[in-house]
C-alpha positions in Angstrom: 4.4 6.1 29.2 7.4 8.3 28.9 8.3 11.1 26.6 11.2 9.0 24.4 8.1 6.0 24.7 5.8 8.7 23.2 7.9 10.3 21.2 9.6 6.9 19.4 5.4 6.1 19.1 5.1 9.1 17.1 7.8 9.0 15.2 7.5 5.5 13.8 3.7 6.0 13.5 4.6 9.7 11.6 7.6 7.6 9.3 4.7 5.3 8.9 2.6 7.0 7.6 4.8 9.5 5.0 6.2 6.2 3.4 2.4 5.1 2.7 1.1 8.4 1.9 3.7 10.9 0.7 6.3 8.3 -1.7 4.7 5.2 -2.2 1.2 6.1 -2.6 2.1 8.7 -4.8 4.3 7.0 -7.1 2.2 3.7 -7.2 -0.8 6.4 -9.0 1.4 8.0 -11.4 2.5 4.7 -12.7 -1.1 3.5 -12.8 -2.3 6.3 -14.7 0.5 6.2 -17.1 -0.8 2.8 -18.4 -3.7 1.8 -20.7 -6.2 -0.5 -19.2 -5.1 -3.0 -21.5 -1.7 -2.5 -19.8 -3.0 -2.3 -16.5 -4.6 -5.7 -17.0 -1.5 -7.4 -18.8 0.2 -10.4 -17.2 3.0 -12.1 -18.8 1.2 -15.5 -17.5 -1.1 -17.4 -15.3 1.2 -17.5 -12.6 1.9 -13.7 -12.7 -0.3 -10.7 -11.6 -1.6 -7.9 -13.5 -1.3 -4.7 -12.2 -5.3 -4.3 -11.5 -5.3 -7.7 -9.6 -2.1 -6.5 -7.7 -4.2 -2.6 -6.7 -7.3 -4.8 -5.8 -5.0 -7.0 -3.7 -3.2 -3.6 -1.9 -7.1 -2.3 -1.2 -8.0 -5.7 0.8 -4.3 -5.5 2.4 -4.6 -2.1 3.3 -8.3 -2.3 4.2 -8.6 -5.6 6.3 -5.1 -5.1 8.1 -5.0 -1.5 9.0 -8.5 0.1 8.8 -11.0 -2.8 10.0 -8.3 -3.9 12.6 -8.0 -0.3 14.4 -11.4 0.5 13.5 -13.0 -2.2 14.8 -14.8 -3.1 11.3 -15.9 -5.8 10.0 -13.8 -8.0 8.0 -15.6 -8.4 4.5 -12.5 -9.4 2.7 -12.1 -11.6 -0.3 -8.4 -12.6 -1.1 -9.2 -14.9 -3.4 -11.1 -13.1 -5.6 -8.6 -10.5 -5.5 -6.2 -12.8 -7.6 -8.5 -14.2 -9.9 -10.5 -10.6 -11.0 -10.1 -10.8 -15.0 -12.4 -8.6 -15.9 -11.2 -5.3 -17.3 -12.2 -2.4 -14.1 -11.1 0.7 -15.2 -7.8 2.0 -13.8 -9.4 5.3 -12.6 -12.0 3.1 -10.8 -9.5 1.1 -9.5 -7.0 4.0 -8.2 -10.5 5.6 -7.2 -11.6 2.5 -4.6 -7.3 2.5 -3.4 -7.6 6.0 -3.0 -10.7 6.0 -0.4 -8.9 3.1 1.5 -5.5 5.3 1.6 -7.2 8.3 3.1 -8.9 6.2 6.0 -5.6 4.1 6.4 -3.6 7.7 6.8 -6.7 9.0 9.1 -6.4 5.5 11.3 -2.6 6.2 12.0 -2.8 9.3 12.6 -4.7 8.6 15.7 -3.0 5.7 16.5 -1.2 5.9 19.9 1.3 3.5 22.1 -1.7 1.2 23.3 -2.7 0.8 20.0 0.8 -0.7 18.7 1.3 -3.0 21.6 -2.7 -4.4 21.4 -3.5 -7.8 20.0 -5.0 -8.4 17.1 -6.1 -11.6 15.2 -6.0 -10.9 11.2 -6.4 -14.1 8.6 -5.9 -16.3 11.5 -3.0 -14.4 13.0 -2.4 -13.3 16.4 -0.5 -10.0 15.4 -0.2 -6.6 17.8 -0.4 -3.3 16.6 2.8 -3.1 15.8 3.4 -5.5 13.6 0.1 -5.0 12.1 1.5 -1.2 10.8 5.3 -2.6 10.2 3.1 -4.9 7.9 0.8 -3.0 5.9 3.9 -0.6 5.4 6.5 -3.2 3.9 3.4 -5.0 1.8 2.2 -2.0 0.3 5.9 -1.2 -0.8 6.6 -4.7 -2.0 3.5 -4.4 -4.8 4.0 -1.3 -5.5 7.9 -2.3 -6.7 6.0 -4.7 -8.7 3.7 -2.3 -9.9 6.9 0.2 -11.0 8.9 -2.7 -13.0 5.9 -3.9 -14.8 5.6 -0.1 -15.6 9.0 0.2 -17.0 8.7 -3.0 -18.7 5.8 -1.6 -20.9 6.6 1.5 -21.2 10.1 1.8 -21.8 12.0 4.6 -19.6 13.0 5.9 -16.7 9.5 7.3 -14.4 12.4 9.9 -12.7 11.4 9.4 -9.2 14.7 9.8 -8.5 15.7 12.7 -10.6 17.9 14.4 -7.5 20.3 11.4 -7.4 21.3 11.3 -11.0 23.9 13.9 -10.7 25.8 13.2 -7.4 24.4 9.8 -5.9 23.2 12.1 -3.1 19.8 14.0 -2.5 20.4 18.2 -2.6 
């Protein structure tokens, strides 16, 4: 491997892991805990996802793709049952279980290396490489969590100013 092999490795795997950990993450919690549970377990209708089903369905994502793939776990995951949860679990229990799979996910890539991205791996029946695998996890995650910040404005109302700094010129200072 070359240095602009090794260094375009780090870089995605580094851009990687700030859009998981340091904005989505982030913002994804502060929505959460700005919600009742009642909220947190709304959905408009059967075909529609509550916000709790959507964070139990990011911790399987997150957990099955990223951390039992390059970990070489075993895959206990239940999709289904990630969809049709109706009980009421606490949002801080919730954020609680996401918040254990985000720390191993950010540990996991930030040992990752070139061999890693370019190995094969075979996830819900998918032959996938490493690569993909991360590219993956990173534009799912961001997906629900958009979902998770519209049903947040929709209930509550306002603006969640997570992009304070554009307001005034368009452009970050």
């Amino acid at each position: 491997m070359d240095a602009v092999e090794s260094d375009v490795t780090a870089l995605f795997l580094e851009y990687s892991r700030a859009d998981l950990m340091d904005r989505h993450w982030p913002r994804l919690k502060s929505c959460v805990e700005s919600l009742t549970p009642e909220q947190v377990w709304w959905r408009p209708n059967e075909a529609s996802n509550s916000v709790g089903n959507l964070l139990l369905h990011l911790n399987g994502n997150v957990r099955q793709w990223l951390v039992t793939s390059f970990t070489h776990g075993e895959d206990a995951r239940d999709r289904p049952a990630e969809f049709a949860e109706r009980q009421t679990i606490p949002p801080a229990a919730l954020l609680a279980r996401l918040d254990a799979t985000m720390q191993e996910a950010s540990a996991v890539l930030s040992r990752l290396t070139e061999r890693d991205l370019l190995a094969t791996f075979h996830i819900q029946g998918y032959t996938v490489t490493g690569l993909y695998v991360v590219s993956h996890v990173v534009e799912h995650f961001a997906m629900h969590y958009g979902q998770i910040l519209y049903i947040t404005k929709l209930l509550r109302g306002e603006d969640l100013g997570f992009y304070r700094e554009l307001n005034t010129t368009g452009r970050a200072r």
